[in-house]
C-alpha positions in Angstrom: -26.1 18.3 -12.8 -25.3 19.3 -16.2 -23.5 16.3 -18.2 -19.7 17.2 -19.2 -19.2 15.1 -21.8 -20.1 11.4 -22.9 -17.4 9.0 -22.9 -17.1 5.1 -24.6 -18.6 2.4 -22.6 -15.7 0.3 -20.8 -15.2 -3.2 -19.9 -15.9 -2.8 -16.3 -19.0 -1.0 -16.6 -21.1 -3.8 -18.3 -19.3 -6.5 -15.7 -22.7 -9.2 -14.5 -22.3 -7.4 -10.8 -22.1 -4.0 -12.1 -25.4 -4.6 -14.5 -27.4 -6.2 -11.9 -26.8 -3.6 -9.1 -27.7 -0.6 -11.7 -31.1 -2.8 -12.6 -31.8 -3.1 -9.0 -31.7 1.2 -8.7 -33.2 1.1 -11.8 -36.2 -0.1 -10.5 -36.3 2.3 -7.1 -36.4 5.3 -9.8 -32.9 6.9 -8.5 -29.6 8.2 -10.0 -27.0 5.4 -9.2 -23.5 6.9 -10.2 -20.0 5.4 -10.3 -17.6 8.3 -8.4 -14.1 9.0 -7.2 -11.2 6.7 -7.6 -12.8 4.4 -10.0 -13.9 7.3 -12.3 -10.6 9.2 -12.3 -8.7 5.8 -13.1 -10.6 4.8 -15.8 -10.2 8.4 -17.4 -6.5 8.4 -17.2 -6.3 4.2 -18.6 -5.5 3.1 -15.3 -6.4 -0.5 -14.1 -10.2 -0.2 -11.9 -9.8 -2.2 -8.3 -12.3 -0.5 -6.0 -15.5 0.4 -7.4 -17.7 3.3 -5.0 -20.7 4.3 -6.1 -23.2 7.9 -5.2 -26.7 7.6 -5.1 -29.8 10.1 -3.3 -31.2 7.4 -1.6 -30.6 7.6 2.1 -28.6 4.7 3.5 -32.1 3.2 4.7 -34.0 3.0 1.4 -30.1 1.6 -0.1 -29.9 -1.1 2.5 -33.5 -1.9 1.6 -33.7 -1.8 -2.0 -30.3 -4.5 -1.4 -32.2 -7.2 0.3 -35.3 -7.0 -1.5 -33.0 -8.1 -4.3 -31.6 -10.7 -2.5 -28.0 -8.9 -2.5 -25.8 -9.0 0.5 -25.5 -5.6 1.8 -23.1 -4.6 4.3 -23.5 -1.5 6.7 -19.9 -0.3 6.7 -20.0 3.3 7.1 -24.0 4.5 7.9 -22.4 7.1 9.6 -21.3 8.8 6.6 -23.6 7.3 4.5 -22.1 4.2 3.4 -23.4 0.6 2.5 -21.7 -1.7 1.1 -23.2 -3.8 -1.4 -22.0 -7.6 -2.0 -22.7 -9.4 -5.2 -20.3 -12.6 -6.4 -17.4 -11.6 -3.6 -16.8 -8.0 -5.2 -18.1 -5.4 -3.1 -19.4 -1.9 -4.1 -19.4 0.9 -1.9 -22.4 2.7 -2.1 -22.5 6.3 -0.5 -25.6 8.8 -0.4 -25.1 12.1 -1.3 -23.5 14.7 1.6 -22.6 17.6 2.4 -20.6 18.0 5.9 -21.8 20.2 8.9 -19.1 20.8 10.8 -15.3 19.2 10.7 -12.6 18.7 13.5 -10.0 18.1 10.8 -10.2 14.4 11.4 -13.7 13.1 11.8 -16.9 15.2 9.7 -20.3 15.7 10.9 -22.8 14.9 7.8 -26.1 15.9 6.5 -27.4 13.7 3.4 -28.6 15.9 0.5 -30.2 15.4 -3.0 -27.8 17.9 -4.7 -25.1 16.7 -6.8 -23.4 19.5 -6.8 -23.5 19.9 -2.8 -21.3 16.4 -2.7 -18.9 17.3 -5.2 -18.3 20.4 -3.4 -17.1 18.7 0.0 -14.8 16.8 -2.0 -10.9 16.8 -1.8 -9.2 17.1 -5.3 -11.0 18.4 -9.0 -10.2 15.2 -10.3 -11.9 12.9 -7.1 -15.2 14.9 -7.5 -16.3 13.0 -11.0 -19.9 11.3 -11.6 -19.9 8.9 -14.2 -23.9 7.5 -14.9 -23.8 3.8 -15.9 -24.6 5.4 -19.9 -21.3 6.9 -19.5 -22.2 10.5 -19.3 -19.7 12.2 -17.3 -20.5 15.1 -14.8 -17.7 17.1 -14.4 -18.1 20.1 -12.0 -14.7 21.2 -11.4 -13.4 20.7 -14.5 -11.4 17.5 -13.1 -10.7 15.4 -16.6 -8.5 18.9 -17.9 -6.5 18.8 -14.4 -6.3 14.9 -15.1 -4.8 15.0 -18.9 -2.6 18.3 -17.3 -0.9 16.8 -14.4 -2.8 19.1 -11.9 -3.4 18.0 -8.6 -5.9 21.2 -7.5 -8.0 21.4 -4.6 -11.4 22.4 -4.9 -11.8 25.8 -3.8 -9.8 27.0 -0.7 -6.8 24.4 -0.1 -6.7 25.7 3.7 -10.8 25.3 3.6 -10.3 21.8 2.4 -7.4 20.9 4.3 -8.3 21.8 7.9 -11.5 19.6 7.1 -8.9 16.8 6.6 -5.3 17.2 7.7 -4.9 14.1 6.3 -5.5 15.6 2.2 -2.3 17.3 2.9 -0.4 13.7 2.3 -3.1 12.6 -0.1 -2.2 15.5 -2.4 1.5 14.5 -2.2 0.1 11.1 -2.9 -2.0 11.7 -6.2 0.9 14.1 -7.1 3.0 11.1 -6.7 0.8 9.0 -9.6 -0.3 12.2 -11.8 1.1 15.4 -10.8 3.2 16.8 -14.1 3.6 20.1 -13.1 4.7 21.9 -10.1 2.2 22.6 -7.4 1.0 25.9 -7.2 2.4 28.3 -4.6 -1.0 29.1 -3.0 -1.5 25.1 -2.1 2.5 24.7 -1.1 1.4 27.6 1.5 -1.8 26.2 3.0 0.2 22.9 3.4 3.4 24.5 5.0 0.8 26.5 7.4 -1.4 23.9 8.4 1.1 20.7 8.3 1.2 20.5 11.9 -2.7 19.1 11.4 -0.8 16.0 10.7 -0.1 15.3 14.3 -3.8 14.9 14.9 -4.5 12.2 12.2 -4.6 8.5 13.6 -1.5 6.2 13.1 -3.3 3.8 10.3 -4.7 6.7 8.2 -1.1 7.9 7.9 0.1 4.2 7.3 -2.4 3.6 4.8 -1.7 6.7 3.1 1.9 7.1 3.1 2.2 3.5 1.7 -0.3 4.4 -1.0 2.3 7.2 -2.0 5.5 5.2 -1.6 3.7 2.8 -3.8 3.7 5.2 -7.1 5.4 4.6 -10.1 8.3 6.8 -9.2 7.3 8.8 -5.4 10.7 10.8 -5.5 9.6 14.2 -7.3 6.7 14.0 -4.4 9.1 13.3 -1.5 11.3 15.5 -2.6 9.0 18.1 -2.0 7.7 16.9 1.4 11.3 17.4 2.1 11.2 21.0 1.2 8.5 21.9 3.2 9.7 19.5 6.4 6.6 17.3 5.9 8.9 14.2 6.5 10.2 15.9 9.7 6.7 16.6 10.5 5.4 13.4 10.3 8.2 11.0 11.3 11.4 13.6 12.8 14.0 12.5 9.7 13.6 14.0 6.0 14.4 10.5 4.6 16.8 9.3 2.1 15.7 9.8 -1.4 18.8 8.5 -3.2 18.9 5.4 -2.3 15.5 5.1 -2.9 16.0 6.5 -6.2 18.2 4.0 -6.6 16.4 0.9 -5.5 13.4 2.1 -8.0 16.0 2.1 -11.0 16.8 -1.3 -10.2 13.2 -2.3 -9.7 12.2 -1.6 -13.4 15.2 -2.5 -14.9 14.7 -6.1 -13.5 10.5 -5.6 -14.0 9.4 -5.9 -10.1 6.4 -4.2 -8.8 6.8 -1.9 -6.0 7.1 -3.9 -2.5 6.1 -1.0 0.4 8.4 -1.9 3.0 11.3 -2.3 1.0 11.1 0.9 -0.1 10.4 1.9 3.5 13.8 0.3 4.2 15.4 2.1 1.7 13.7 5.4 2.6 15.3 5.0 6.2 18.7 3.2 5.0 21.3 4.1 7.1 19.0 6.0 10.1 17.2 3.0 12.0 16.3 5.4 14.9 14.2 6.9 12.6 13.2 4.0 11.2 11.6 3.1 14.7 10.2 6.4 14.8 8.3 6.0 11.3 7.2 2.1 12.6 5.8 3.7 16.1 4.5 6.7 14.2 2.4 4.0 11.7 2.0 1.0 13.5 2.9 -1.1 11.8 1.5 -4.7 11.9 3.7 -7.6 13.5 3.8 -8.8 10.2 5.2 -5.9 8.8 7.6 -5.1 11.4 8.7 -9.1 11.5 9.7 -8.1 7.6 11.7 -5.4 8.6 13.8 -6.5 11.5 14.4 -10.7 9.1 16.0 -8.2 6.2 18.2 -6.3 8.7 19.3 -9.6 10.0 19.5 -11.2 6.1 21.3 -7.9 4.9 24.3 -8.4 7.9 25.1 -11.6 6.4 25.1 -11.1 3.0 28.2 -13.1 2.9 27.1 -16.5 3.8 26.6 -19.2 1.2 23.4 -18.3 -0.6 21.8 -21.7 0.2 21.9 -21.1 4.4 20.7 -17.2 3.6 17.7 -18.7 1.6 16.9 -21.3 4.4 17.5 -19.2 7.1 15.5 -16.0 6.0 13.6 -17.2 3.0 14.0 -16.2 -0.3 12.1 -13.3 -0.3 13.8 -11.3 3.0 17.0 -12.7 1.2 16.5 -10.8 -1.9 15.1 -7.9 -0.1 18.6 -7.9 1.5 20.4 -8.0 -1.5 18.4 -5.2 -3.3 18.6 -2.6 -0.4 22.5 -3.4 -0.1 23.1 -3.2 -3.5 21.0 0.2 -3.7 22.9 1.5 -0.9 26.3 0.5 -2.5 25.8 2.8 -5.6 27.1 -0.6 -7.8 27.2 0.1 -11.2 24.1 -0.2 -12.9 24.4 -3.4 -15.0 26.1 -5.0 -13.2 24.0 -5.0 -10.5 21.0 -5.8 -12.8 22.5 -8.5 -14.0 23.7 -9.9 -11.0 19.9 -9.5 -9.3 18.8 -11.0 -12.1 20.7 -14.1 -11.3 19.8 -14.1 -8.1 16.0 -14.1 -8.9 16.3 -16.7 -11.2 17.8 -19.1 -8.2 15.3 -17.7 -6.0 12.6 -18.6 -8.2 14.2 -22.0 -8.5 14.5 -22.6 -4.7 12.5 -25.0 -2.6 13.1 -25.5 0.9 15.3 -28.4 2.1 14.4 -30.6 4.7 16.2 -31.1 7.5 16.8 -34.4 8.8 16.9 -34.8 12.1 14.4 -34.2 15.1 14.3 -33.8 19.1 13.4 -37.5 19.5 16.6 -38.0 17.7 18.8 -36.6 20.3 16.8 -38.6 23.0 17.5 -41.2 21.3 21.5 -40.9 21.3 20.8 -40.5 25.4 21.1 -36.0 25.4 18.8 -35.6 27.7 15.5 -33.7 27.6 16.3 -30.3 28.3 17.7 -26.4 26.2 20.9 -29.1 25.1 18.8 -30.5 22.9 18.1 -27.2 20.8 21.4 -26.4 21.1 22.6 -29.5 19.7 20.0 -29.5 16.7 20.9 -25.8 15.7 24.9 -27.0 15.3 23.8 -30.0 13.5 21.7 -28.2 10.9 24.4 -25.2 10.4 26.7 -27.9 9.4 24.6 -29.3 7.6 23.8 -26.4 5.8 27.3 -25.3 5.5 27.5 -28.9 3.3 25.0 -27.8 1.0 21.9 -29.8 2.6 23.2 -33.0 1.3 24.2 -35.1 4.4 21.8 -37.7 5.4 20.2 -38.3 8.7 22.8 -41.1 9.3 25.4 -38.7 8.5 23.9 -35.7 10.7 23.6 -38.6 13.9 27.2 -39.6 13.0 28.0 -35.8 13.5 26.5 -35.4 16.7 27.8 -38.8 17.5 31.5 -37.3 17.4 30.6 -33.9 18.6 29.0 -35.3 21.5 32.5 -37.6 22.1 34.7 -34.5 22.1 32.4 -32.7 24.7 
C-alpha cells in the first residue's frame, strides 16, 4: 500500500508494551499496523484509550507468535480474525486482514486476505480505514486525514452498500458526526440513511446501547440529534424524537461548572418530561440493573428536591442528589448564573459530604421489649427521619429516649 504521508512519532507509540509487541512481529517478518480509532484520534490530538492493531498473519500464526514470546494472548474474536494480545494489563487487539463474503446487515461472513487495500475497503467511514506502521508512515487510501481536518464524516464508497452491511453504521455516522462532523452531511448519505433506517430494528439491544451512549457522550451531541430528529431516527429507534432543549441546557451547565459528560444523566434529560418513553429507550437498550437503579433513585431524589439537603444526601447519595438537581434546574430554564453558581455550591458541599452514622440498630428495639417482627423496621425508619430531620446530631441515648416516648404514646 502506497505510504500517504509520514507523521512525528507520538508518545503512545514508543510506550514498553507497544515496543515489545512490534519486536515480537518483527521477528515473524510481517507488517504489524496500528488502525481505526486509535489512528484517527491521534491525527485529530485526541487522547488514545483502545489501541487495535492489522496484521497478514492469520489468527493462528498471531496466537502463536504471542506465546512463543511469553505474552498472554486472548482469542476474543477468531471468528473475525481477532486476538487479543495482553502485555502489563493493557490489551491490544490484534485483527488479520479481511475482506467480508457475504453480510445479513448484522453479523459478516469473512475471508482473511493479504491485501491492504482489500481491508480498508470493507471499512465503515474514510477516516476509520487509516494504517499507521510503528515508523509512523501513514497509509491513507480514502483520503481519511483531509475528511478528518474538514469535518467530513464520508462513507467509503456506496453509503447504502456500506450500511445494509451494518445497519448499525447508520447511528455510528451520527455518532462520529457528533465528535467531528463540521459540515452538513451530504444529501446522498441523508438518503441511504432515511431509506434503510428501518435496518435498525434488526440490530441487538447492546450494540444500540453501546452506541447511542458513545454518541450522547460527545462534546456537544445536539447538532447530531437534531438531525436524527429530522429524519425520525429517534422515532425509529425508541418511538419519541427526544428533547433536545433541555438537554441543550443541561450541557451548558455541564461546562460552565467543568463536569465531564455522565450518559444517563443526559439520558434523563433527553427523555425529561416523557417517562413512557423513557421506559421504551431502557427496554429498547437494556439497560443494566445498575443503570436502571440510577435512573428510577434520581426520579425519586428529583420529587423531593425540597427536603433539607442533609436527608437528600443520606437518603440518595450525593451523586443521585446532584443528578437531581442538575436535571431540575435544566428543566427549569433558571437563569444561567445563577444556576451555575448555585450548582457550584452544591458541589462544593457534595464534595465535602461524608455519610453519617446512624445510631441505632434492630437489637436496640429488642432491647426496649418491640418485639421481633416488620415493627421493628418501622420503628427504626421513624427514628432515623427524625433524626435526620435534627441534622444527624442526636445520640443513640437520645434516639432510644425518642422511641422511648413514641412507643408511650402508641
Amino acid at each position: 500500500m502506497k505510504v500517504s504521508k509520514s507523521i512525528e512519532i507520538q508518545p503512545w507509540m514508543r510506550s514498553l508494551e507497544v515496543q515489545k509487541l512490534f519486536s515480537v512481529f518483527e521477528s515473524a517478518h510481517t507488517n504489524l499496523r496500528f488502525v481505526g480509532g486509535v489512528v484517527r484520534d491521534a491525527l485529530s490530538g485526541r487522547p488514545i484509550d483502545d489501541i487495535d492493531l492489522a496484521t497478514i498473519l492469520t489468527p493462528d500464526v498471531v496466537m502463536t507468535t504471542l506465546t512463543q514470546a511469553g505474552i498472554t494472548m486472548v482469542p476474543t474474536g477468531l471468528k473475525h480474525g481477532t486476538v487479543t494480545a495482553v502485555i502489563n494489563n493493557k490489551h491490544f487487539e490484534i485483527t488479520t486482514l479481511r475482506t467480508d463474503v457475504s453480510s445479513d446487515g448484522r453479523h459478516a461472513e469473512v475471508e482473511y486476505t493479504n491485501d491492504w487495500l482489500k481491508d480498508a475497503m470493507r471499512r465503515d467511514f474514510t477516516f476509520n480505514a487509516m494504517y499507521l506502521s510503528y515508523d509512523g508512515e501513514l497509509f491513507d487510501p480514502f483520503d481519511g486525514l483531509s475528511d478528518l481536518k474538514s469535518g467530513i464524516v464520508r462513507f467509503i464508497g456506496n453509503p447504502t452498500q456500506r450500511i445494509t452491511e451494518d445497519y448499525l453504521r447508520i447511528l455510528r455516522f451520527f455518532r462520529f458526526f457528533a465528535y467531528f462532523g463540521k459540515n452538513d452531511p451530504d444529501e446522498r448519505t441523508l438518503q441511504s440513511i432515511v431509506e434503510l433506517k428501518e435496518g435498525l430494528n434488526r440490530i441487538s439491544s447492546e450494540r444500540i446501547h453501546k452506541e447511542f451512549f458513545k454518541l450522547i457522550e460527545a462534546t456537544n451531541p445536539i447538532r447530531a440529534l437534531e438531525t436524527m430528529q429530522v429524519l425520525s431516527i429517534m422515532q425509529t429507534l425508541f418511538k419519541f424524537d427526544g428533547n433536545c432543549q433541555t438537554l441543550s441546557r443541561l450541557i451548558t451547565l455541564e461546562d460552565a461548572l467543568g463536569l465531564k459528560a455522565a450518559p444517563l444523566r443526559r439520558l434523563l434529560a433527553l427523555f425529561e418530561g416523557h417517562l413512557g418513553s423513557l421506559g421504551e429507550a431502557m427496554d429498547r437498550m437494556k439497560l443494566s440493573n445498575a443503570e436502571k437503579h440510577t435512573i428510577v433513585t434520581t426520579g425519586y431524589a428529583r420529587a423531593h428536591l425540597t427536603d433539607p439537603l442533609n436527608i437528600l444526601f443520606y437518603q440518595w447519595g450525593p451523586r443521585i442528589t446532584f443528578h437531581a438537581f442538575m436535571l431540575q434546574t435544566a428543566s427549569d430554564r433558571t437563569s444561567h448564573a445563577e444556576a451555575t453558581k448555585h450548582l457550584q455550591v452544591l458541589m462544593n458541599q457534595m464534595n465535602d459530604w461524608i455519610r453519617p452514622t446512624f445510631p441505632l440498630k434492630g437489637e436496640d428495639l429488642i432491647d426496649l421489649g418491640v418485639p421481633e417482627g416488620p415493627m421493628i423496621g418501622t420503628l427504626i425508619q421513624k427514628a432515623e427521619m427524625w433524626w435526620l430531620q435534627n441534622r444527624c446530631s442526636p445520640s443513640r441515648e437520645a434516639c432510644l429516649n425518642f422511641l422511648k416516648e413514641h412507643l408511650a404514646r402508641h
